[in-house]
C-alpha positions in Angstrom: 92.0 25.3 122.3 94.6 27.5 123.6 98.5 26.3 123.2 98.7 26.8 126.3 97.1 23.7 127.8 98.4 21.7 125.1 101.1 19.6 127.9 98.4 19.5 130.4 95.9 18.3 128.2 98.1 15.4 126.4 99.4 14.8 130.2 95.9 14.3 131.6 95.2 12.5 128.5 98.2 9.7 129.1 97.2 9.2 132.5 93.9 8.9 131.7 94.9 5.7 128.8 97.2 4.6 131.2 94.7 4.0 134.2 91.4 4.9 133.6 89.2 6.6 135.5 91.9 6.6 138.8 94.2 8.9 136.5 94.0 12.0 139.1 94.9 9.6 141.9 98.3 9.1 140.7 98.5 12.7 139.7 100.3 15.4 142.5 101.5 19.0 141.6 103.8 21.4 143.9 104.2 24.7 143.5 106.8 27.5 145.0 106.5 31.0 144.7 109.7 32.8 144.7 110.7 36.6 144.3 108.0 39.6 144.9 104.8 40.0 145.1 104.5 42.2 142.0 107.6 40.2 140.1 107.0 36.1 141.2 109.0 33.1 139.7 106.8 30.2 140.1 108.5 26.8 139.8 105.8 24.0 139.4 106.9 20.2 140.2 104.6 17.1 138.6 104.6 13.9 140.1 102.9 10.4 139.0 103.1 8.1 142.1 105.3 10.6 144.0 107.7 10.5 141.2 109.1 13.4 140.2 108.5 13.5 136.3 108.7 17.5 135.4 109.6 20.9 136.8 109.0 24.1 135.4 109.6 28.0 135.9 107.4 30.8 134.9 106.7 34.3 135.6 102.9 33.4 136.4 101.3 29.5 137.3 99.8 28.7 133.8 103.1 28.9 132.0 105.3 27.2 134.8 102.8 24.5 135.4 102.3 24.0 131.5 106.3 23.6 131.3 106.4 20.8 133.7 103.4 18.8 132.2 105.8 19.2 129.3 108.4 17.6 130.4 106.8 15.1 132.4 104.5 14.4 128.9 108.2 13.5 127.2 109.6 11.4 129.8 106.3 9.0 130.4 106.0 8.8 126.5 109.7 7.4 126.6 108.7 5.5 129.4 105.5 3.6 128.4 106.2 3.8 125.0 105.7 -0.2 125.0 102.2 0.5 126.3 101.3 2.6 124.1 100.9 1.4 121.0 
């Protein structure tokens, strides 16, 4: 598998342990496009039960997206570390 679905994977994955089969349900992504056409910053917010858990910035979607599944996968781990074991 490519590294670069490696947060949204292990994010999909936590939600899915956390609440079954209802995982994408609790899962809502924004994106913004700034800049040009041919030079876009895209800034990609995650939220679990309109939360905001992770934001991230990229020159295309796949990297920005990834970066805020990162994030957000660091801060639930903290978070429901106690359910995780």
């Amino acid at each position: 598998m490519p590294n670069a679905e490696q947060n949204r994977l292990g994010l999909n994955n936590l939600l899915q342990q956390r609440y079954g089969t209802s995982a994408a349900s609790h899962l809502r992504w924004e994106s913004v496009k700034y800049g040009d056409d041919h030079n876009p910053t895209w800034t990609f917010i995650v939220y679990i039960d309109n939360i905001e858990y992770g934001r991230g910035s990229g020159g295309d979607k796949g990297s920005a997206k990834e970066m805020a599944a990162g994030v957000a996968l660091m801060q639930l781990r903290r978070q429901w570390a106690h359910l995780l074991l």
